[in-house]
C-alpha positions in Angstrom: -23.3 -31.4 25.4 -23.5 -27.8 26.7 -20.0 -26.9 25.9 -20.1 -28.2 22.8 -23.3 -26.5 22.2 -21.7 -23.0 22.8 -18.4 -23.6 20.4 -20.4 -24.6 17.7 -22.8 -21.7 18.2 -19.4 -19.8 18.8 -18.5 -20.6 15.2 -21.6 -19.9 13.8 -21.3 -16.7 14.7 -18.0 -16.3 13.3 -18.7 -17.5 10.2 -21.3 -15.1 9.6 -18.8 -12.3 10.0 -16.5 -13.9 7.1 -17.1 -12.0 4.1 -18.4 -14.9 1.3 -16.2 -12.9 -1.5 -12.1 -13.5 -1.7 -10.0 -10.7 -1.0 -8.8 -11.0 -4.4 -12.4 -10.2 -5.7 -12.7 -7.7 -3.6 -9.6 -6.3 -4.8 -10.6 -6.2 -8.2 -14.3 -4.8 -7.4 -12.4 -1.6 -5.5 -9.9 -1.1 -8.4 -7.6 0.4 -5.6 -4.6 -1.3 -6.6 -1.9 -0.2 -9.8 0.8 -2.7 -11.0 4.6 -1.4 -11.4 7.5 -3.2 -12.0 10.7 -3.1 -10.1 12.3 -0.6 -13.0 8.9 1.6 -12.4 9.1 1.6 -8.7 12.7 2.9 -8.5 12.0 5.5 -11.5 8.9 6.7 -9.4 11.3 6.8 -6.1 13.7 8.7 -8.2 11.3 11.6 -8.8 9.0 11.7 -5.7 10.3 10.2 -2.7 10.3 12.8 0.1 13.2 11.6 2.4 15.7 11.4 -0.9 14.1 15.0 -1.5 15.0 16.1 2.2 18.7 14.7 2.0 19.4 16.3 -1.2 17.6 20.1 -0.4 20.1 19.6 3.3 22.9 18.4 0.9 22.7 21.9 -1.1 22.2 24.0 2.3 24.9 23.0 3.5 27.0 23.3 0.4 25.9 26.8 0.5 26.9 27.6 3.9 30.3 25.9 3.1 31.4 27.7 0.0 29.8 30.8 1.5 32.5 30.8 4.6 35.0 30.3 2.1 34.1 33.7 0.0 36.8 36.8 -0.5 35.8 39.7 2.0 34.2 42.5 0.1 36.0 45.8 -0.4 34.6 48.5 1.9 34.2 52.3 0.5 33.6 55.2 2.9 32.9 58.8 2.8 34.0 61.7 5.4 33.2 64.8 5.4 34.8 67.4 8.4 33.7 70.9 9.1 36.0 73.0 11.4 35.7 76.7 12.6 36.5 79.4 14.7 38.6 81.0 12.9 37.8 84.1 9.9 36.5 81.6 7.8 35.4 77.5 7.8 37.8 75.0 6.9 36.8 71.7 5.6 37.9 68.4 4.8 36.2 65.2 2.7 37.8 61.9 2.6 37.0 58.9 0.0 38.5 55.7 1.0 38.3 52.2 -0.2 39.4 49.5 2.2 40.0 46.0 1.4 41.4 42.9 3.5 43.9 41.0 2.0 44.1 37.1 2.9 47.3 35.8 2.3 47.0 33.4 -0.8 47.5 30.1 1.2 45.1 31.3 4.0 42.3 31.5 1.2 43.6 28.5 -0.6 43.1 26.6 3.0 39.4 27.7 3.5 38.9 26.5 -0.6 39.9 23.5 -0.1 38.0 22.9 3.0 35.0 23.8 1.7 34.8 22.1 -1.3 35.9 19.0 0.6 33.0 19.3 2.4 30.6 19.6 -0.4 31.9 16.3 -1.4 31.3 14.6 1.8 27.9 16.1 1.6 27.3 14.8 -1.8 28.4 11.2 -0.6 26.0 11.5 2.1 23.3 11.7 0.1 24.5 9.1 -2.6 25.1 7.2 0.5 20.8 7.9 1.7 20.6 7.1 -2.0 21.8 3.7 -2.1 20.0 2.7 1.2 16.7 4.1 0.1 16.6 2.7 -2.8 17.2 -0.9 -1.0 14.0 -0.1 1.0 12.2 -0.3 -2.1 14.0 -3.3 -3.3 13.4 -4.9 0.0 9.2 -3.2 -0.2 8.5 -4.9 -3.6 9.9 -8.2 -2.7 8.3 -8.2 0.5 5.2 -7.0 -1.3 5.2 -10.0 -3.9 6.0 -12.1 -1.6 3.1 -11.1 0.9 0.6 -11.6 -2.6 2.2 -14.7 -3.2 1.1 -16.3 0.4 -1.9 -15.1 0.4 -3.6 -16.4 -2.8 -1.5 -20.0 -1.7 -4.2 -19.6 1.3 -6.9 -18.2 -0.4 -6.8 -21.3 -3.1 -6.6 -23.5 0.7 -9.3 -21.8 1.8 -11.2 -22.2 -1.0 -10.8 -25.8 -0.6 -12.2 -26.0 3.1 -15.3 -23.7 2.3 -16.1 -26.1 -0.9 -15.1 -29.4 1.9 -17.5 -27.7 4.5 -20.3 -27.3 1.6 -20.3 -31.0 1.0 -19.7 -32.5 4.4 -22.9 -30.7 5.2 -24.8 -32.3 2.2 -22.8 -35.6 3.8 -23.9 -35.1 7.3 -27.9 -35.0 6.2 -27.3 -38.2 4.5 -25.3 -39.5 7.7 -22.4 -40.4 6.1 -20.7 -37.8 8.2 -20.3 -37.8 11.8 -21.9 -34.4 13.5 -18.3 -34.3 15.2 -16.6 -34.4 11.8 -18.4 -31.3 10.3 -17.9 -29.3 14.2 -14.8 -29.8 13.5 -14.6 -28.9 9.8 -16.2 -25.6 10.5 -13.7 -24.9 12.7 -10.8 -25.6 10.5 -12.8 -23.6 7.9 -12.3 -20.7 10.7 -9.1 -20.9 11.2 -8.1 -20.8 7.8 -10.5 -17.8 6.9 -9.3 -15.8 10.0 -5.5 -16.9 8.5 -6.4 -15.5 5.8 -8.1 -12.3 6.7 -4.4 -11.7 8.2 -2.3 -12.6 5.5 -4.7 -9.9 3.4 -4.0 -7.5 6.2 -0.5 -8.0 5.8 -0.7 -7.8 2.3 -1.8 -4.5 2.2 0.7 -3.3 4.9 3.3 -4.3 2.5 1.7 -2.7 -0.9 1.4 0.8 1.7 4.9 0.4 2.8 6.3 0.4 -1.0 3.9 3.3 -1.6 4.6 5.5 1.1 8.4 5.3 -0.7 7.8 5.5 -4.8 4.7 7.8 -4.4 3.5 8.8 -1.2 0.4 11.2 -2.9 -1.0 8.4 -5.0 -4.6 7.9 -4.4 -4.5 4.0 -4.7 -2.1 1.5 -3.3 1.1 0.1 -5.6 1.7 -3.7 -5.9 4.6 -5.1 -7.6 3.8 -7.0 -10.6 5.4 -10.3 -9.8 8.1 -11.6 -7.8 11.5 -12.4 -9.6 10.9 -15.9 -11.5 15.0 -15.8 -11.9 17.6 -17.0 -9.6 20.9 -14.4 -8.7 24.0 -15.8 -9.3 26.7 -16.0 -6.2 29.4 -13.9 -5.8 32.7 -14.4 -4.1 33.7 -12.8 -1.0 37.0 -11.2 -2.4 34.6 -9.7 -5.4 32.5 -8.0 -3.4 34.7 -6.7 -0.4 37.1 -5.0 -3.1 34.1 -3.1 -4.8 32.6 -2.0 -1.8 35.9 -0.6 -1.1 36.2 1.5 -4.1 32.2 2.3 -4.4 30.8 2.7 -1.0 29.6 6.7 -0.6 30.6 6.4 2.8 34.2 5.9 2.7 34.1 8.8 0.1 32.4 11.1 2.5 34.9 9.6 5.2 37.9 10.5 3.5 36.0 14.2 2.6 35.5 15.0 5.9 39.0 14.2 6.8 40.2 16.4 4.0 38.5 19.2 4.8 39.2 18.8 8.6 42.9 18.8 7.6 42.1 22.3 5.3 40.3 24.0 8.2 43.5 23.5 10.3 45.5 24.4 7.9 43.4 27.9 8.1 43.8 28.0 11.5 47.3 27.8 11.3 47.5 30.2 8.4 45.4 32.6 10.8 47.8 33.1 13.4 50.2 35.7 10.6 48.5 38.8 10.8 46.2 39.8 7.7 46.5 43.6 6.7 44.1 45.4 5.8 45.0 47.9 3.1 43.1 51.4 2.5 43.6 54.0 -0.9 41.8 57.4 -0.9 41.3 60.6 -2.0 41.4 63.9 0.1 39.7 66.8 -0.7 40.4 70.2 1.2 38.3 73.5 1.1 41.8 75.5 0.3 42.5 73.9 -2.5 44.9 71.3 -1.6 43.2 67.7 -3.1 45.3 64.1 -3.3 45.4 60.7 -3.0 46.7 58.8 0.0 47.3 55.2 1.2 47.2 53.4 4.5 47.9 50.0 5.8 46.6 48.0 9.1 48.1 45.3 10.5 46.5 43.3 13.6 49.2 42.7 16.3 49.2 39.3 17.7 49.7 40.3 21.2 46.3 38.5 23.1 45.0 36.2 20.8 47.5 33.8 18.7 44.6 31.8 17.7 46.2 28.8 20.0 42.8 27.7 21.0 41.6 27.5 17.3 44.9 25.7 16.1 43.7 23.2 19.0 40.7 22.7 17.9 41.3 22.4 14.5 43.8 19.5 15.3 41.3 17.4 17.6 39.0 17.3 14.9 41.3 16.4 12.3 42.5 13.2 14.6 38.5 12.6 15.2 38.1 12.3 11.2 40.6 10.2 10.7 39.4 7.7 13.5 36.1 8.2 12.1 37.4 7.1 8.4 39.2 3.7 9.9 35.9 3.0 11.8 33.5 3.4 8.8 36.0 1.4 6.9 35.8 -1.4 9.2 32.3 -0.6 9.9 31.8 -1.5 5.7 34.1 -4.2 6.0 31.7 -6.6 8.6 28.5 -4.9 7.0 29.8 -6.2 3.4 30.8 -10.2 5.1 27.5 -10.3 7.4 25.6 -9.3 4.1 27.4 -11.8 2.2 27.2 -14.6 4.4 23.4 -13.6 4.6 23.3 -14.1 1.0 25.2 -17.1 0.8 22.7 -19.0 3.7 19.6 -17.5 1.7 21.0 -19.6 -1.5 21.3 -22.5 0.6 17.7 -22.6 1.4 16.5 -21.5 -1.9 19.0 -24.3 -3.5 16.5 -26.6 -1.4 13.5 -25.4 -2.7 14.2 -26.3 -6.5 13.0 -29.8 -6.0 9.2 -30.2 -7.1 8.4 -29.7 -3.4 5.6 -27.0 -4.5 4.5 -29.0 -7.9 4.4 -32.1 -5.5 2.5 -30.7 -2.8 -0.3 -29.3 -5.3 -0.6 -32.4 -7.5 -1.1 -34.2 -3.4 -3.8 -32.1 -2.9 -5.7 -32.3 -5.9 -5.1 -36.2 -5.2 -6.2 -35.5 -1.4 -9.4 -33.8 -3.4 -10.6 -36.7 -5.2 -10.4 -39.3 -2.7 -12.0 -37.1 0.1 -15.1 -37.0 -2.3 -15.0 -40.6 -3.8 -14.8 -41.6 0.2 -11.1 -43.1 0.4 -9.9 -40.5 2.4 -10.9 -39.6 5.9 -11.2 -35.7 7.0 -8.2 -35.8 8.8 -6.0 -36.7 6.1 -7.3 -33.7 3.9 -6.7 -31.3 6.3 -3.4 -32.6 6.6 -2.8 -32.3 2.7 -4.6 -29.0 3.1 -1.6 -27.5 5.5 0.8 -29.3 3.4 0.3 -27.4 0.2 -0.1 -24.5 2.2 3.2 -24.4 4.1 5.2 -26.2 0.7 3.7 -22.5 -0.6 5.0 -20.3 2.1 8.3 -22.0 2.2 9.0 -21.8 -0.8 7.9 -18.1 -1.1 10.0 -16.6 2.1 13.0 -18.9 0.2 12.6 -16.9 -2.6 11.4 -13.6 -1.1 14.8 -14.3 1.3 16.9 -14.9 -1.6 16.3 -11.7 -3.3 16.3 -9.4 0.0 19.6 -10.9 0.6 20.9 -10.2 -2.9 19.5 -6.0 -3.0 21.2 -6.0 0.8 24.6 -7.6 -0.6 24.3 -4.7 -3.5 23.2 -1.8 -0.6 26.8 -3.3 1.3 28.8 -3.0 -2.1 27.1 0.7 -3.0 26.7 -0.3 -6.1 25.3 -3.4 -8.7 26.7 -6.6 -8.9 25.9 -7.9 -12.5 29.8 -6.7 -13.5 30.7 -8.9 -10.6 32.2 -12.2 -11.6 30.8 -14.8 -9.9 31.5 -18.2 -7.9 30.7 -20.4 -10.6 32.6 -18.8 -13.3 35.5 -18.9 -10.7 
């Protein structure tokens, strides 16, 4: 008697702490929350999200730096002036050069082509942080519908149990309810308003989460509007492992940084003839004698042939073009693994389109009726009770599943799949 003395004071206690208003009243008295759609989101990631902001601003610095150690050497002018004496009178002498360097044409070609390779493999890059941001939203809103979905499927369940516990207590004056039967229906009534305090928890993770990547300085959270009502299509395999070979930004970048690997060595090479360095002037002398002259120097390749360089150059070419066959393989298991992902998340929403959900709720309310017209023992309520809620969440993560799988299939392509044709039309 003692012990069960304590648990029901236990949840007494507990249900004093459970707030009496739904979360989704509570939502709606804070006004906290704004409403996008998945078009919205992405055009609000598009203009403010900071990491896609970071890659770009690194894309364009290194850019820079690239073309900039491509650039022609500038001409270099020069003054001297020389005072001698000793003599019966001063003699001077004032020189006016201009010097330039003059890279051979396929040494300057070489460091071109290098460096504009490499602004394209930095431009992949970021289209590459472009397409896997933008399925971390995908991924956020779905998750966030999802999250919304599950909890008002427990919220309408709880509502149920706190209305049950309301008249099993009117039940238990009247002794038509055992005092073990309403123990134990506050302590359902518990577990489902602490199940649900989570799930709201949760909830709001998920609506942060897509915030913190459309609009990270908005002063109120961002929920998703609804979760997809429609169903993707499949795809084939062969569909989808072809256009990932021809839109993927990362075999772009691959093949970029191969490119420019191969037109840095061919600099190095180009580096080992000599460059000259050519000077034109004009000489001015305090006894009258003035006129143009014109030098030439040439580097002599006696210490350093630039071997070391050349070597260099050639270890990093053979690194790119591992590199290249690795990222292509690399795409090749991400595209199948995201494909067979897809295809197993079909099976299970394929499941789901039976009236498992409409079933489960028209059980309940039928669970409803006879628990009040006394056909229908407690038990058997709570067990309709965690039916209709796990037919909800089921069904939800199928769906929610189905759609993650679909975005990640289209983040292992690089690009959208509605041009794909699909299995059925096959």
């Amino acid at each position: 008697m003692q012990q069960r003395a304590v648990v029901a004071m236990a949840i007494g206690a507990l249900m004093g702490l459970i707030p009496a208003r739904s979360a989704r009243a509570q939502e709606r008295a804070q006004e906290t929350v704004g409403r996008v759609t998945l078009a919205e989101a992405l055009s609000l990631f598009a203009q403010h999200n900071l990491e896609l902001r970071i890659a770009r601003a690194d894309a364009r610095e290194a850019v820079g730096l690239a073309r900039q150690s491509a650039a022609y050497p500038n001409p270099t002018v020069s003054v001297t002036h020389e005072t001698l004496g000793g003599g019966a009178a001063d003699y001077t002498e004032t020189y006016f050069n201009l010097s330039q360097r003059f890279e051979w044409p396929w040494l300057a070609a070489a460091r071109r082509t290098a460096a504009s390779r490499m602004g394209d493999a930095l431009g992949a890059r970021v289209a590459a942080d472009s397409v896997r941001l933008v399925f971390e939203v995908k991924r956020a809103f779905i998750e966030a519908a999802a999250a919304e979905r599950m909890r008002d499927a427990l919220e309408e369940a709880t509502a149920l149990v706190r209305r049950t516990e309301g008249q099993a207590t009117a039940r238990a004056a009247n002794g038509d309810l055992s005092e073990y039967g309403l123990r134990r229906l506050r302590v359902e009534r518990a577990r489902y308003e602490i199940d649900l305090a989570a799930a709201t928890l949760a909830l709001r993770a998920t609506r942060r989460t897509l915030t913190s990547l459309i609009l990270p300085d908005s002063p109120r959270e961002l929920a998703p509007l609804k979760l997809p009502d429609a169903e993707p299509l499949g795809i084939a395999l062969e569909d989808v492992l072809s256009a990932a070979r021809v839109n993927r930004p990362e075999l772009v970048a691959a093949a970029s940084w191969t490119a420019a690997a191969q037109g840095a060595r061919r600099a190095a090479r180009a580096e080992r003839l000599p460059v000259p360095t050519l000077t034109a002037g004009y000489k001015d002398q305090s006894d009258g004698l003035t006129g143009a002259f014109l030098g030439v120097a040439l580097p002599l390749p006696l210490f350093d042939r630039n071997d070391a360089a050349v070597a260099a150059r050639d270890a990093a070419v053979r690194s790119a073009e591992a590199r290249q066959l690795l990222v292509a393989r690399q795409i090749n298991n991400d595209v199948r693994r995201a494909h067979d992902a897809y295809v197993a998340a079909r099976e299970r929403a394929n499941l789901m389109r039976t009236d498992l959900v409409d079933d489960t709720d028209a059980l309940l309310r039928i669970a409803r009726v006879a628990y009040e017209e006394g056909e229908m023992t407690l038990v058997e309520l709570f067990d309709a009770v965690d039916a209709f809620r796990v037919a909800h969440v089921i069904a939800t993560a199928a769906i929610a599943d189905l759609w993650v799988g679909y975005y990640d299939l289209e983040r292992a392509v690089g690009a959208p799949l509605d041009a794909l044709s699909t299995e059925e039309e096959r």
